[in-house]
C-alpha positions in Angstrom: 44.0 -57.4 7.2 44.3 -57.0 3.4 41.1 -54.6 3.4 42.1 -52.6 5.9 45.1 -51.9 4.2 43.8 -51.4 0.9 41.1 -49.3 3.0 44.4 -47.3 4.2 46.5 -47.1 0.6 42.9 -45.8 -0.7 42.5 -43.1 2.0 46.1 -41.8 1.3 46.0 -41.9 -2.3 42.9 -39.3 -1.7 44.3 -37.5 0.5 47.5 -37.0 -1.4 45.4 -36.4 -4.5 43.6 -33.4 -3.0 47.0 -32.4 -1.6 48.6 -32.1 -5.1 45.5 -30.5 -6.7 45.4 -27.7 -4.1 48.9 -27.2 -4.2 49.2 -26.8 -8.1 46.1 -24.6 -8.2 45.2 -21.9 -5.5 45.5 -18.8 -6.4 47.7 -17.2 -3.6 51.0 -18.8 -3.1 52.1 -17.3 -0.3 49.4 -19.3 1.9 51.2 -22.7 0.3 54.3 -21.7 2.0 54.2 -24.5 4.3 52.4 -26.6 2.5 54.7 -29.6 1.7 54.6 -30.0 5.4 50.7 -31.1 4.8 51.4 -34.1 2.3 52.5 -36.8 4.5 51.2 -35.2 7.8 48.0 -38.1 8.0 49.9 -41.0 6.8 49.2 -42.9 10.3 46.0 -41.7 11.5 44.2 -42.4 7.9 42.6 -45.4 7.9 40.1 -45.4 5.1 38.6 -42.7 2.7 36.2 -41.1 5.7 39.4 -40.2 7.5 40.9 -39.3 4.4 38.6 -36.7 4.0 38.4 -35.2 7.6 42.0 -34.9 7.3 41.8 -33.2 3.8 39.5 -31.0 5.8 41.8 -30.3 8.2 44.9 -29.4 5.7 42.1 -27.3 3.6 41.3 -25.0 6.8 45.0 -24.4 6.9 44.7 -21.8 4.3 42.5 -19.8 5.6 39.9 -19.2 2.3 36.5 -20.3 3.6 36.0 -20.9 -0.6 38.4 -23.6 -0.9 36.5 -26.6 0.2 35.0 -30.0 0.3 31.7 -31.0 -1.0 30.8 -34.9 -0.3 28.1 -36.6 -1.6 26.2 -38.8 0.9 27.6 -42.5 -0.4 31.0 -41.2 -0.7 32.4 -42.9 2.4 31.6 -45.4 4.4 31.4 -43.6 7.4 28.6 -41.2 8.5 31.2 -39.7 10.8 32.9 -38.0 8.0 32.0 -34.6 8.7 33.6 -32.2 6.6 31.3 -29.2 6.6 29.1 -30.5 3.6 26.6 -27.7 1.9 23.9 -29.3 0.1 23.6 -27.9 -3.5 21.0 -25.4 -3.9 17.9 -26.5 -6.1 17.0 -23.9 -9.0 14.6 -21.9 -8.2 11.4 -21.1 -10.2 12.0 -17.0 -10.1 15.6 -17.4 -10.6 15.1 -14.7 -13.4 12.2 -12.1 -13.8 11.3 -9.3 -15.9 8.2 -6.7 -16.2 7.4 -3.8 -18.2 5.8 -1.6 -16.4 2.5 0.6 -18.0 5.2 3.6 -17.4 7.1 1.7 -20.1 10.2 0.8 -17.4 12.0 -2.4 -17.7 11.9 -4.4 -14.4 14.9 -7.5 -14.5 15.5 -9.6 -11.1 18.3 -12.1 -12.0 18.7 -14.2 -8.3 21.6 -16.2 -9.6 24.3 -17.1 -11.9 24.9 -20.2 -10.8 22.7 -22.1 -13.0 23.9 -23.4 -16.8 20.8 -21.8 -18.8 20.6 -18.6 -17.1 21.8 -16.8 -19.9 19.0 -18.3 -21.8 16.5 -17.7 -19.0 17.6 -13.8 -18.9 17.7 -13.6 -23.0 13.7 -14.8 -22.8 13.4 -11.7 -19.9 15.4 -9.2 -22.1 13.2 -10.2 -25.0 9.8 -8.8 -22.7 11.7 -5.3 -22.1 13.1 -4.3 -24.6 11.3 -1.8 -25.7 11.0 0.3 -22.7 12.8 3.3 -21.7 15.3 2.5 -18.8 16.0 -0.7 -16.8 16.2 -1.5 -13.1 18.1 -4.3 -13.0 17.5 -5.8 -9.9 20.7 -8.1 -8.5 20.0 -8.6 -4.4 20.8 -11.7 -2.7 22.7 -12.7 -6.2 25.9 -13.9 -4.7 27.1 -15.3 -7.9 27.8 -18.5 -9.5 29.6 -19.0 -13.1 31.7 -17.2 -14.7 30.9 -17.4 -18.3 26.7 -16.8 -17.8 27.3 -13.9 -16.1 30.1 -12.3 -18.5 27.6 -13.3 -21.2 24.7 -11.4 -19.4 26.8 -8.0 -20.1 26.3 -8.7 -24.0 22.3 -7.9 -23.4 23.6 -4.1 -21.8 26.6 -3.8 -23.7 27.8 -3.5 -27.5 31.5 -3.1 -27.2 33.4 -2.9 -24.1 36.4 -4.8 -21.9 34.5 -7.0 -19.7 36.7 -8.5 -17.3 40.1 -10.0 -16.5 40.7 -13.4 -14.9 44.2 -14.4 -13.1 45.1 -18.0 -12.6 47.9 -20.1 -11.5 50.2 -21.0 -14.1 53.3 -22.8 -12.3 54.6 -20.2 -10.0 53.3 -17.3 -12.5 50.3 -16.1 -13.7 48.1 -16.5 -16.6 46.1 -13.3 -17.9 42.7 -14.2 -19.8 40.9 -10.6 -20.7 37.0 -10.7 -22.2 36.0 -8.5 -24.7 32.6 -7.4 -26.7 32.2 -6.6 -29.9 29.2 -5.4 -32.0 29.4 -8.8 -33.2 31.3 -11.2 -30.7 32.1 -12.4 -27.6 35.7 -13.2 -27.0 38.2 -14.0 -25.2 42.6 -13.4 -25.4 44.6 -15.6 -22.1 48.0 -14.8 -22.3 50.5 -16.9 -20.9 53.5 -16.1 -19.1 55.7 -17.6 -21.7 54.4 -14.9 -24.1 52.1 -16.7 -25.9 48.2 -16.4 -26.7 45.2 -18.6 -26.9 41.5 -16.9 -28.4 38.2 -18.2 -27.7 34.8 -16.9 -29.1 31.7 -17.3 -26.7 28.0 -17.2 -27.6 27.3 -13.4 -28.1 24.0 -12.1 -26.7 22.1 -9.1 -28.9 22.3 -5.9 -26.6 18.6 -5.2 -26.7 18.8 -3.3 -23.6 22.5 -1.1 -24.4 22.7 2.5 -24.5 19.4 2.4 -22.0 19.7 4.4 -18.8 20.0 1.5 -16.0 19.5 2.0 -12.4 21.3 -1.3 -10.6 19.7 -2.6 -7.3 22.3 -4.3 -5.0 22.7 -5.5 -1.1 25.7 -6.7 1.4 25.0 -10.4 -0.3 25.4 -9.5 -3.8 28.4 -10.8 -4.4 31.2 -12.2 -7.5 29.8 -13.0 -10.3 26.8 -10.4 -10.0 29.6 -7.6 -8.8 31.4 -8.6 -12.5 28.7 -7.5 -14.3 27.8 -4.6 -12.0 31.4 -3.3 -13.3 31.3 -4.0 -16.4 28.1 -2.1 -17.0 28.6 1.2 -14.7 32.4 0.8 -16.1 31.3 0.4 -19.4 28.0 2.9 -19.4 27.2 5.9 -20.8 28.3 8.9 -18.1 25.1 10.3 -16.2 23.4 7.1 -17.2 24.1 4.5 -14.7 23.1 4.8 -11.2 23.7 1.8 -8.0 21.0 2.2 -5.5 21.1 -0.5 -2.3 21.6 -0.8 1.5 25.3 -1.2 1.5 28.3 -1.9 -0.4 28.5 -5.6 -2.2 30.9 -8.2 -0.7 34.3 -7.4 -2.3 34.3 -11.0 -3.7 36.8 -10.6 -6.6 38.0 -14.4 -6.2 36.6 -17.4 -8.0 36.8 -21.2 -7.4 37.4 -24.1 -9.8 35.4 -27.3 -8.7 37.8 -30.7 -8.8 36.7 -33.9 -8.8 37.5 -37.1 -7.6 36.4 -40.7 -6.0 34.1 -40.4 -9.8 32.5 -37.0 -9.0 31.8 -38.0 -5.2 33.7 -36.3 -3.6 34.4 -32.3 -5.1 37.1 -29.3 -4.0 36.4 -26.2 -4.9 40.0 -24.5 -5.1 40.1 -20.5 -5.0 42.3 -20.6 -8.3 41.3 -17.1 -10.1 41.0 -13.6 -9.2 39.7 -11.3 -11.7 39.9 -7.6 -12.6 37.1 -4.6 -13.2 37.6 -3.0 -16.9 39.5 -0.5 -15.1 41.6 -2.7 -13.4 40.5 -2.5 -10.0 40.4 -5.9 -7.6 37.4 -6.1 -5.2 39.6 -8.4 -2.8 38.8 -11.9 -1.6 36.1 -10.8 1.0 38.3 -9.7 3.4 40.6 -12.1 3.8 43.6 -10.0 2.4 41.6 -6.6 0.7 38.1 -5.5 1.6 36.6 -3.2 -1.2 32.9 -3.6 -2.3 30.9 -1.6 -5.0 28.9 0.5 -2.8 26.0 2.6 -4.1 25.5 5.9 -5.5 22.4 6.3 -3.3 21.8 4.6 -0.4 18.7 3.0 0.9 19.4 1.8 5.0 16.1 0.5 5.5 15.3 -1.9 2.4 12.8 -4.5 2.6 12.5 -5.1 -0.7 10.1 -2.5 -2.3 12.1 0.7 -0.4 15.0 0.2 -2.7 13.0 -0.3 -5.6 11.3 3.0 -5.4 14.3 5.2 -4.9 15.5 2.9 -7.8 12.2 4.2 -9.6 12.7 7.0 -8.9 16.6 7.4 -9.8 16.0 6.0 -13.3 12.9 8.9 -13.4 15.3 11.5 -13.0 17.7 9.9 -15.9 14.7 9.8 -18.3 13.7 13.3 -17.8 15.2 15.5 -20.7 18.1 17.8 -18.7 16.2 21.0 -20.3 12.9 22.4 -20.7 11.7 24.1 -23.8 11.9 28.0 -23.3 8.5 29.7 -23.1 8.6 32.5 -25.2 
């Protein structure tokens, strides 16, 4: 009797500690309207952590953000009932990030993800291979994303001074502004809270071997958040007449990001939808469609791409951009 009721206070207190978390952090309050309604709603049916965490599921799906979300680790609970719509982390792959210099002296760069802690450092070796050449293809298809802070940090390779990016967060019931910036010399960051004040933070700045270069940007339907951040930031950023998007549709519109919490010692995670950020110009791609809709589509579009379709028009984009605008007059 006493471990099924220790069983049951455990189950509750994770439930309730999910409960709180979600409720001080997502992003859009109007979706927590009823959500007081949710704390106590399980109290009799959870039994132990397993049903804890179907229930948490349960309350999750409530808000209707397919990003907000459980991940459980397999010895998390003792019941392999505990289904709660589990995706497997991805392993890093070997061509996460690759670059070639091509004999007509035009810089090839495939970055497949940002969700990987050295992929800065992988894409700074890449960037060291190219750049000398001419123009860049910089190739981001399937990216759909991953953190923050890599791929804000990828700009400083294309970029020497420029706003970046804004991020909006939860701060109590208002919101907390945090706007990054380049410099020839920095990477930094200014949050403002809603109380007035301001907090600075200085990042690792990358050298912009590849800035003022003309850039043709390769992009699909799955390229997505982080990738679409830095796809702003550079045609927002660029030099007119010198940045061209080539791909088979618009991106996602995935101008949300999530903030992983942990609990049961890292076992069990929630990603909570907690930001939304901003291109340089202000502009909010949406949350996918849950609310606003609104991609980066491209400046030339390419509805049969299987890969090497859209990096020949790409070629042959960046060919145009490299050719001087005038001929030498015969005389």
């Amino acid at each position: 009797m006493c471990n099924k009721a220790s069983a049951s206070n455990l189950g509750r207190e994770l439930y309730h500690a999910i409960w709180k978390e979600v409720g001080e952090n997502f992003f859009d309050i109007s979706r927590l309207k009823n959500w007081d309604s949710w704390e106590h709603n399980f109290d009799t049916v959870i039994d132990d952590e397993a049903a804890a965490l179907r229930c948490a599921a349960e309350m999750l799906a409530s808000l209707d953000d397919p990003f907000t979300k459980l991940a459980v680790t397999p010895e998390s609970c003792s019941s392999p009932s505990a289904d709660v719509g589990v995706e497997a982390d991805k392993p890093a792959e070997p061509n996460d990030v690759m670059a070639v210099l091509t004999k007509s002296n035009v810089g090839y760069l495939r970055i497949g993800t940002f969700n990987r802690k050295d992929i800065a450092d992988l894409v700074e070796v890449a960037v060291a291979k190219i750049a000398g050449c001419d123009g860049v293809i910089l190739d981001l298809r399937n990216n759909n994303g991953g953190m923050v802070q890599e791929a804000l940090e990828c700009c400083g390779f294309f970029l020497c001074e420029a706003l970046l990016s804004t991020l909006e967060s939860r701060h109590g019931n208002a919101t907390k502004s945090e706007r990054y910036f380049l410099n020839l010399n920095q990477f930094y960051s200014i949050a403002k809270l809603p109380d007035g004040s301001r907090s600075d933070d200085l990042f690792n700045r990358r050298k912009p071997l590849l800035a003022n270069k003309p850039i043709v940007l390769i992009i699909n339907d799955v390229t997505a958040s982080a990738s679409e951040m830095i796809i702003a930031a550079i045609v927002q950023n660029g030099v007119a007449g010198q940045v061209h998007i080539v791909g088979s549709g618009a991106t996602l519109g995935k101008g949300i990001c999530q903030e992983i919490y942990e609990f049961l010692a890292g076992k069990v995670q929630v990603a909570i939808t907690r930001f939304r950020w901003l291109a340089p110009g202000g502009q909010w791609l949406g949350d996918c469609g849950q609310t606003v809709e609104d991609g980066i589509a491209p400046d030339t579009l390419v509805l049969e791409d299987h890969g090497p379709e859209a990096l020949k028009v790409a070629s042959d984009e960046l060919r145009k951009m490299l050719v001087p605008t005038h001929s030498k007059v015969q005389l």
